[in-house]
C-alpha positions, -999 to +999 in steps of 0.1 A: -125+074+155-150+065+131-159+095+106-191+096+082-178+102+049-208+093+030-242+078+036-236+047+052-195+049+042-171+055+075-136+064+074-121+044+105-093+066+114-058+043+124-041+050+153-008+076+148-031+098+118-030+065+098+005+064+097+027+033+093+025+007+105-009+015+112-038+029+079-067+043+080-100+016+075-130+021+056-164+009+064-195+008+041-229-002+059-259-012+037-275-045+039-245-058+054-215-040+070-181-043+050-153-038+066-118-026+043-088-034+057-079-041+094-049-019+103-062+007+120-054+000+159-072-024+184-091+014+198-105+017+169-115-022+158-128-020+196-150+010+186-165-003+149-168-034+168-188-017+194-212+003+171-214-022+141-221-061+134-191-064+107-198-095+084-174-088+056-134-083+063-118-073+026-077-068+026-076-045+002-032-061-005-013-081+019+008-054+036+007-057+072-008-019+080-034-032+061-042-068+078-029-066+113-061-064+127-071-095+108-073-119+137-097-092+157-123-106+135-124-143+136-152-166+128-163-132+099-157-135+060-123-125+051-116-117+019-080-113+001-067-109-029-063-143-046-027-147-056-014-147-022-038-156-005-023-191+004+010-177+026-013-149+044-010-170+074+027-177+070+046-148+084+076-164+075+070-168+041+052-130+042+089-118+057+108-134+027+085-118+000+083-079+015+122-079+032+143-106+013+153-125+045+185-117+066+184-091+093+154-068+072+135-101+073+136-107+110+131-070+119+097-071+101+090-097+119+095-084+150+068-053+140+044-078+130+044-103+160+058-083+191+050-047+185+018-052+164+006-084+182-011-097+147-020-136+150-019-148+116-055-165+103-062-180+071-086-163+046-121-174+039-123-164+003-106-144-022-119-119-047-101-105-083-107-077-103-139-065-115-158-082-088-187-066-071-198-059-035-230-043-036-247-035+000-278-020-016-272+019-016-234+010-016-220-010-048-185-013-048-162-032-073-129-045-071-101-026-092-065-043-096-043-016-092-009-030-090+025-016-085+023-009-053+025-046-045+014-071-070-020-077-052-028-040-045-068-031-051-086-004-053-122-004-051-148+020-071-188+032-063-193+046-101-229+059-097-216+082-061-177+091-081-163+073-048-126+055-044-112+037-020-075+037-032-053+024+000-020+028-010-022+049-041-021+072-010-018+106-021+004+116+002+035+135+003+052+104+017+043+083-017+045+068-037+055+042-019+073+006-038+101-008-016+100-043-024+114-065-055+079-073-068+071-037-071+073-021-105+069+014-116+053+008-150+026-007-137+024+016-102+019+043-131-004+027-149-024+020-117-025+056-110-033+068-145-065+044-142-076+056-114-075+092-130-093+079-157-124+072-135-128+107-127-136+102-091-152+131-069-139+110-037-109+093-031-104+075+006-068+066+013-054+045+039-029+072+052-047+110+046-076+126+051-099+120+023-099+141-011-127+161-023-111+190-042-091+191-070-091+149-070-072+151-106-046+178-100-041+154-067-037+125-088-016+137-112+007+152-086+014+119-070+024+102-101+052+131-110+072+117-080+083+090-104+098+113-127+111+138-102+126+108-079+142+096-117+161+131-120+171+124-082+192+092-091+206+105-121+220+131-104+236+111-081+248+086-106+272+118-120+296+113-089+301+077-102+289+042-107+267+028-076+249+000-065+216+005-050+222+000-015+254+026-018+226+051-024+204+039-005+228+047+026+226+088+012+186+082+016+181+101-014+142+097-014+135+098+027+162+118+039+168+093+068+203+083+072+216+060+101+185+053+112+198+017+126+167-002+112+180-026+083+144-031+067+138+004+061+174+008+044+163-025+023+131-006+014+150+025-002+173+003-023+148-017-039+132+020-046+165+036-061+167+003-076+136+003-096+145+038-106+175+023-125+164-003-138+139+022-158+167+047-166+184+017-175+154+009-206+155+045-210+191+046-222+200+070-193+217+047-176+244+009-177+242-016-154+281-032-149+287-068-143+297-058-111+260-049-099+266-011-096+249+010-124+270+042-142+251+069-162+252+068-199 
């Protein structure tokens, strides 16, 4: 489960390929072993636990395929993001933030505590962006990349082109921003910074890493915005429509009936960020009534 990416750098493969609700971990060995992100499966915590002394747990955000493995690791440093780091160990808080309450609330719930088995702790410390972990031979700093969620981070070794970029995944299943704090300008934004960089590396939570053709990669990911935009447009043409009537056509995952509430929650906050930007755009009206018609 654990694959050498780099000297001294270790791409933790989660259980299921890395898929939700499970990622992939990263961890960097130097003077001290760093582990990013804990969502990986109790096999494979079991195994880094097994091979390595980790001192250092960093979250790269607060969604719970990245930190379910957090309590796997008490009496370590964890690190967190620092503006929510004070309802990390409030699940109930967590649920109202990422799935609004009602029935999508209690259903993530349910993954967190009964099919995950994640015990909440409290963080140690909290980090922000441009700060610096440097294991000698390994020097990695802290990139706020939000969008994603509001507390998303990315992390950057400049002198080896290297980035850990968790959820600006890369996949074909991205980009992913199903919750009301999400926004698209800055997910964008996020992305084109991390294309700025130039990296020769990228290590996501839920693919295998990227060595070749990192900037067509890049770019490609951050087209779904626009192509997803031209998705809801055309559906506005058959009349006005509030999110969560779209969201039952699963425009963007192709899913319909599939009996969970929180991942039909998730797909109308995402058709509903889409509108509200074709809404600035021009392309498109929201009505008093909450449905939005094409302009």
């Amino acid at each position: 489960m654990l694959e050498e990416i780099a000297q001294g750098l270790y791409l933790v493969r989660g259980a299921n390929r890395g898929r939700f609700p499970w990622s992939h971990s990263v961890l960097a060995v130097g003077d001290r072993a760093i582990l990013f992100d804990t969502g990986c499966g109790q096999d494979a915590v079991r195994e880094v636990q097994s091979r390595f002394h980790v001192e250092v747990v960093i979250n790269s955000h607060t969604h719970v395929d990245h930190f379910s493995g957090n309590h796997l690791f008490t009496g370590r440093e964890l690190l967190v993001p620092r503006m929510f780091a004070s309802i990390l160990p409030d699940l109930e808080k967590l649920s109202i933030r990422f799935a609004g309450g009602g029935e999508p609330a209690r259903e993530w719930l349910r993954l967190v505590r009964d099919f995950l088995g994640h015990h909440p702790v409290s963080p140690t410390g909290t980090f922000g962006e441009g700060e610096v972990f440097d294991l000698g031979g390994l020097c990695f700093q802290a990139l706020h990349t939000p969008g994603h969620t509001l507390d998303h981070f990315c992390f950057w070794e400049e002198e080896k082109g290297i980035l850990l970029s968790f959820d600006i995944d890369l996949t074909r299943f991205g980009p992913w921003y199903g919750h009301v704090e999400c926004d698209l300008d800055q997910f964008r934004a996020s992305i084109r910074r991390i294309l700025s960089l130039n990296p020769r590396l990228v290590i996501s939570s839920h693919r295998r890493p990227v060595r070749e053709n990192v900037g067509e990669e890049i770019a490609a990911f951050e087209a779904v915005f626009e192509r997803r935009d031209r998705l809801v447009l055309e559906l506005l043409e058959r009349g006005p429509a509030t999110p969560e009537a779209l969201a039952e056509l699963s425009p963007i995952y192709g899913v319909r009936d599939s009996g969970f509430a929180l991942a039909r929650y998730f797909e109308a906050r995402m058709i509903e960020k889409h509108l509200e930007g074709l809404e600035k755009r021009g392309l498109a009206r929201r009505r008093e009534d909450g449905s939005y018609q094409r302009t």
